[in-house]
N, C-alpha and C positions, 0 to 999 in steps of 0.2 A: 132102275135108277131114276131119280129127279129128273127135269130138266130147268135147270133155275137160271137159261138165257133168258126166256120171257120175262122177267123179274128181272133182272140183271140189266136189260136195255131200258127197260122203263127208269128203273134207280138212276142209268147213266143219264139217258136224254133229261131227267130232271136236273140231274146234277152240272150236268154241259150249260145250261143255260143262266146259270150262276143266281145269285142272288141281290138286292139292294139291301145294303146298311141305312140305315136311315140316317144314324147319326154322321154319317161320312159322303152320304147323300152320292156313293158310287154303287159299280155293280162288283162283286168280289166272285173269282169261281173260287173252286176245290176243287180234289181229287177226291176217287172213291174206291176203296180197296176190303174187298169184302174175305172171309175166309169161311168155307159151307163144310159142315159137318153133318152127318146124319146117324140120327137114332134107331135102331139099335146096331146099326155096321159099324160105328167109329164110338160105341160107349154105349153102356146099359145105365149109368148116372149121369143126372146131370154136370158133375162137375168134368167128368170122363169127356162128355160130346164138347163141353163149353173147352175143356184143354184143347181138344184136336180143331175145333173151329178155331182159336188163339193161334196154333201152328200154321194152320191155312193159311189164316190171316199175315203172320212176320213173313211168311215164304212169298204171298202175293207183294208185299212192302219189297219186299228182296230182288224180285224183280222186276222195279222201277212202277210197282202202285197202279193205280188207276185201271185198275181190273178184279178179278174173283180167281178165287181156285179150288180144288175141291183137296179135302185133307185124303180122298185116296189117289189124287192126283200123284202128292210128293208120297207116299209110299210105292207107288207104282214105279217112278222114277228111282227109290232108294233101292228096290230088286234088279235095277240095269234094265227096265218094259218088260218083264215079262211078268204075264199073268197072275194073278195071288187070289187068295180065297176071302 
C-alpha cells in the first residue's frame, strides 16, 4: 500500500498557514479534506477510482474534515475490521 502521510502533512502544513486575500488585505485559513483512492484496488476506470475517492472524500467531511481517508478505510469499517480482499 501507499503511504500518502508524507504528502498529506505537507498539503496540511501549507494549508495551516493560511493565506493573504489581497483585496481584503487579511490572512484567511481553510480546511483540507482529501479522499485517496487507488488504481486498480478500488476501480479499473477512471470513473470507478474517481467514485470511490468521492466516497472517501463525504466519509472524511463526515467526520468533521480537516483530514484524509483512504476509500478502503470505510470498507474495512463496513465488514465490523475484519479483514477483506
Amino acid at each position: 500500500m501507499f503511504s500518502s502521510a508524507p504528502c498529506w502533512k505537507k498539503l496540511k502544513s501549507a494549508v495551516n498557514e493560511g493565506f493573504i486575500l489581497d483585496r481584503l488585505k487579511e490572512r484567511v485559513y481553510i480546511s483540507l479534506s482529501i479522499g485517496v483512492a487507488h488504481y486498480p484496488i478500488n476501480g479499473t476506470t477512471f470513473s470507478d477510482v474517481l467514485k470511490c475517492a468521492d466516497t472517501a472524500l463525504y466519509e472524511a467531511k463526515s467526520r468533521g474534515g480537516d483530514d484524509y481517508i483512504f476509500y478502503q478505510e470505510i470498507e474495512y469499517s463496513k465488514m465490523g475490521g475484519r479483514a477483506y480482499q
